[in-house]
N, C-alpha and C positions, 0 to 999 in steps of 0.2 A: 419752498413750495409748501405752503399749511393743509394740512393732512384736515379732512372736509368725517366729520364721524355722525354730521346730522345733528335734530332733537334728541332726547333723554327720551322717549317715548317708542320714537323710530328704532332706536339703538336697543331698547329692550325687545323690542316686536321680532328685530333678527336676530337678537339670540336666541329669543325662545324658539325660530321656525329652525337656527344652525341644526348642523350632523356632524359626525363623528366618523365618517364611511373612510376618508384617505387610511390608507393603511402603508404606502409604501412611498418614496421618495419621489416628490415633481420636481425637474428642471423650468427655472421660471425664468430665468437669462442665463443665454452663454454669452461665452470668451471670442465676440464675434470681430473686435476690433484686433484683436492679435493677429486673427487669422487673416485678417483685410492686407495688413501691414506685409505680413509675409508675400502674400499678393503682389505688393505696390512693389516688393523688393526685388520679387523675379520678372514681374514688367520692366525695373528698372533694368536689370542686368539684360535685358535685351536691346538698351537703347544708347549699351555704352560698350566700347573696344579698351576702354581705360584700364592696363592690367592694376593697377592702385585702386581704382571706386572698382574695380570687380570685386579684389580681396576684401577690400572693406564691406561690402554690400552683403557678402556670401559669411563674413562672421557675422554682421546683425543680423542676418535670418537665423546662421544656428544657434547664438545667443536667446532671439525670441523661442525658438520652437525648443531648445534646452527646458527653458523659464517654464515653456506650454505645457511640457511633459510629464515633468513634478506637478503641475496643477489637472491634467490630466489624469493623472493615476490616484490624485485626490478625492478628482469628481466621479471614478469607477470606486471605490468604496464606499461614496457617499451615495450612490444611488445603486447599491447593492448593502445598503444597510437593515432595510427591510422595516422601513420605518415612517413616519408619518414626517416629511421631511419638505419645505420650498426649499430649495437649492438657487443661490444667485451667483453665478462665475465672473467676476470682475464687475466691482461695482464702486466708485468715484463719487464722494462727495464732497460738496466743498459748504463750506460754514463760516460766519464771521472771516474769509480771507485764511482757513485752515482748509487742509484739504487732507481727506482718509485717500488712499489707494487698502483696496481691499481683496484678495484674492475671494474668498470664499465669504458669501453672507448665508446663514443656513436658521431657517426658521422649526421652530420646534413646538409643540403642546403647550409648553412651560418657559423657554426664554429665548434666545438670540444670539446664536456663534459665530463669532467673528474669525476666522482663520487665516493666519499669514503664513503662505509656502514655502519650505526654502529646498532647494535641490542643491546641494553643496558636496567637493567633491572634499574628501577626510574625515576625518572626527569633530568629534566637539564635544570639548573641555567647558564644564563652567565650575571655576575653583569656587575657595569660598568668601569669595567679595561680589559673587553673581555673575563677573567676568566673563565672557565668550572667548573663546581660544578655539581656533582650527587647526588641527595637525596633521600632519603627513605621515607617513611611516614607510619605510623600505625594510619589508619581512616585519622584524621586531624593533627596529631603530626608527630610532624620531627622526626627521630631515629636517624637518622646516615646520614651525607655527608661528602663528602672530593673531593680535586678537583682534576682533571686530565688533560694531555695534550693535549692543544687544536688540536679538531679534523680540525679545520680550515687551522692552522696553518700545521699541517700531512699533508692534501691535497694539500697545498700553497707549499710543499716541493718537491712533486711528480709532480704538475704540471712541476715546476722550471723545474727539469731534463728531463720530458717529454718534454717540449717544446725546451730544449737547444740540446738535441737529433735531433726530428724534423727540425728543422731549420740547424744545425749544417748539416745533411745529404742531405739537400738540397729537404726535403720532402713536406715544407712548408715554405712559407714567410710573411703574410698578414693575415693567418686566426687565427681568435681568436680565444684563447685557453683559457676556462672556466671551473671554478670546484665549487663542491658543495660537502655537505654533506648531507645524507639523515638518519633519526632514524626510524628503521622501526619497535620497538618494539611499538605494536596499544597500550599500554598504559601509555607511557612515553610522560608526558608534557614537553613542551618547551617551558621555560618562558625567554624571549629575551628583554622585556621591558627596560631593562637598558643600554641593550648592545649597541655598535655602528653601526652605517648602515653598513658598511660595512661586518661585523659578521650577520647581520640582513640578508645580500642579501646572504649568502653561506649558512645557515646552513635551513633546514625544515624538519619535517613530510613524510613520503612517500605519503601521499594522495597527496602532493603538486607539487609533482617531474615532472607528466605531465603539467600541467596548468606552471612552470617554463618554461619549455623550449619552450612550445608556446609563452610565451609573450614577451622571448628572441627571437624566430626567426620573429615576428613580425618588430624589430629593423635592422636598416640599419646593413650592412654588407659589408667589403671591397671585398668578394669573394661569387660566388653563384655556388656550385659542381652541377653537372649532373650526371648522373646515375655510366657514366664509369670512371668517375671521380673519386665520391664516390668510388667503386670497388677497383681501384688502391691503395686510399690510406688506406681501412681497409684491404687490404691482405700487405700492406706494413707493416702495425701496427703488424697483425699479424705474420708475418715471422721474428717481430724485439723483438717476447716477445723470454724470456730466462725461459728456464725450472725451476722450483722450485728447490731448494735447502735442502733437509733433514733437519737440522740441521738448518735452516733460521727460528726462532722463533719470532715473536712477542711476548714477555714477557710482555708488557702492556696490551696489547691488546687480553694477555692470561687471566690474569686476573680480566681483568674488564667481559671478558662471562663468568671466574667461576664464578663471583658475580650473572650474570644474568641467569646461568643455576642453581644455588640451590636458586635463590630466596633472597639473604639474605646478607648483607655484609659481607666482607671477617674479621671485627674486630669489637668491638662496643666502639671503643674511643668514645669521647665525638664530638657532632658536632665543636664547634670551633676550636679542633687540628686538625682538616683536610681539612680547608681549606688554602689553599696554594699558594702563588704569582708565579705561575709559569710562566708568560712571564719574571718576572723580575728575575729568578731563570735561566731558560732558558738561557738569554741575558749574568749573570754571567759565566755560564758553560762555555759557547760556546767563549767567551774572554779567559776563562782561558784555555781553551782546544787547544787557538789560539795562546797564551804566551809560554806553554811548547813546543808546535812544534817548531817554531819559535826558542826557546834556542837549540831543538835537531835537529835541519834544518830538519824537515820529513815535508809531509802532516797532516794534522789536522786530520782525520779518522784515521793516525796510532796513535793518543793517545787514543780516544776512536770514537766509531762511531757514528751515530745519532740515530742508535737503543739504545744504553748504554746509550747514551744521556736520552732520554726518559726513560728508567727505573732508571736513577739515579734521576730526576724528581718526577718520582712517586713514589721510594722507599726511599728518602731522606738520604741515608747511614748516618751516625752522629759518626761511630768507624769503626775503620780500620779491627777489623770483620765483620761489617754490608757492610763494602765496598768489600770484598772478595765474599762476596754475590751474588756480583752483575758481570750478564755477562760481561768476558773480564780482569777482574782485578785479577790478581795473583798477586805472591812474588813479579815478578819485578816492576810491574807497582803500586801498595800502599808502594813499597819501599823507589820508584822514588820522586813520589811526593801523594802519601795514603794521609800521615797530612793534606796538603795545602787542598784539593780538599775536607775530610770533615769537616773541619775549615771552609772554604768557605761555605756549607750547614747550618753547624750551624750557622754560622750570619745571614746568610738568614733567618732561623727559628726564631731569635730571632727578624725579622723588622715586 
């Protein structure tokens, strides 16, 4: 949808009439498809005796309202930041056949925050390869970790499209576009010591998330929005989300809240089989996912997408049933090329 800014003539006449009055945070969309869902969930459970689609029904709801809750105590310090703030709670776009999922789009004086939520229950470890590791601990002891995909990197992926979106429709040119991560579970540490500044400056705490964005707009800025400014472009943002999709799952990112809603890991391997080189796991995929296109002349998403990505990632297939497993993959495609693809995971496993 091309963002409409008028003449060069019109565009200066409202700046010159804008103001400066907002002082404190507006909500310009909520998180109203969650809540619908939840809805649909307990209509459903009224129109079944199924003790199985009960159980199953009553974990997607506490899975979504888990997911709600971290994005909830997000959106209470973001509008108690006391700050000249658009606020957007879930907002979806889709670009060239990419698509952002975005928890948090937050408008500012000076740029554009992009926020990805994570409620997770343990720690988090990022050594010094950037690596995400989750731990458990009993008192002082380790139980159980294993690593996952960096949420850094998720958010770096969503900016991508959001920003190539923006720009592309002529919504923006100049303004920076920033993203973070915030863990909002109060008692998940984050141990970053090793990590690189860069991973240092995305990822915090939710206690941090205000004091962030003040020390950011304290810093120069190539643009500085005005009230009807701001206006313009969070209803633009919002008239460019696209509705949820039924069937659009995050399968990672399903199972790291069943971890966090029962408390407990999903297996008790041992700590060192589950920590995992996934940047350098990642980088192989995504070559080889770039090599078969390439021989079948398509797009790279039509061999798998970036969601399959990421669960092949986390699930590390290793048999071409453990690969059927995994969303996306039938007869044809572990037919095509099943072997190469978990030959490829196993060496990986073996570095």
């Amino acid at each position: 949808m091309e963002y409409k800014q008028g003449g060069f003539f019109k565009r200066v006449a409202k700046a010159l009439i804008d103001t400066e009055k907002l002082k404190t945070p507006v909500v310009v969309k909520e998180a109203t498809e969650v809540v619908q869902r939840i809805e649909q969930y307990k209509n459903a459970l009224n129109k079944t005796a199924d003790p199985v689609e009960i159980n199953r029904i009553h974990e997607q709801m506490k899975l979504l309202e888990l997911g709600l809750k971290g994005e909830k105590s997000v959106l209470f310090e973001l509008q108690n930041a006391f700050l000249p703030l658009h606020i957007l709670h879930d907002v979806r776009i889709i670009h060239n056949d990419f698509k952002a999922q975005i928890d948090f789009v937050v408008l500012t004086r000076k740029f554009i925050l992009l926020i990805e939520v994570k409620n997770y229950y343990g720690n988090i470890l990022v050594n010094e390869k950037d690596e995400f590791i989750r731990q458990v601990y009993k008192g002082n002891k380790l139980v159980f970790q294993e690593g996952f995909y960096s949420p850094v990197r998720q958010v770096e992926r969503q900016a991508e499209v959001f920003e190539a979106y923006m720009k592309e429709m002529g919504a923006v040119t100049r303004t920076p576009i920033k993203h973070v991560v915030v863990f909002t579970n109060n008692r998940t540490v984050l141990n970053t010591k090793k990590a690189s500044k860069h991973v240092k400056e995305k990822i915090m705490r939710i206690d941090g998330l205000v004091k962030f964005i003040k020390q950011e707009l304290e810093k120069d800025s190539p643009v500085k929005f005005m009230d009807n400014r701001m206006q313009e472009m969070s209803d633009y943002i919002k008239a460019s989300h696209v509705e949820l999709i039924v069937d659009d799952i995050d399968v990672v990112e399903q199972k790291l809240l069943q971890e966090t809603l029962h408390e407990q890991p999903a297996n008790d391997a041992p700590p060192e089989m589950n920590q995992v080189n996934t940047s350098q796991l990642e980088d192989a995929l995504k070559k080889f996912r770039m090599q078969i296109a390439t021989k079948q002349n398509v797009k790279a998403y039509h061999i798998f997408t970036n969601k399959t990505l990421d669960e092949l990632i986390l699930k590390q297939p290793c048999t071409i049933n453990d690969l059927k497993n995994i969303q996306g993959f039938g007869d044809v495609k572990t037919k095509a090329f099943g072997e190469e693809l978990v030959e490829l995971i196993r060496a990986h496993q073996k570095k």
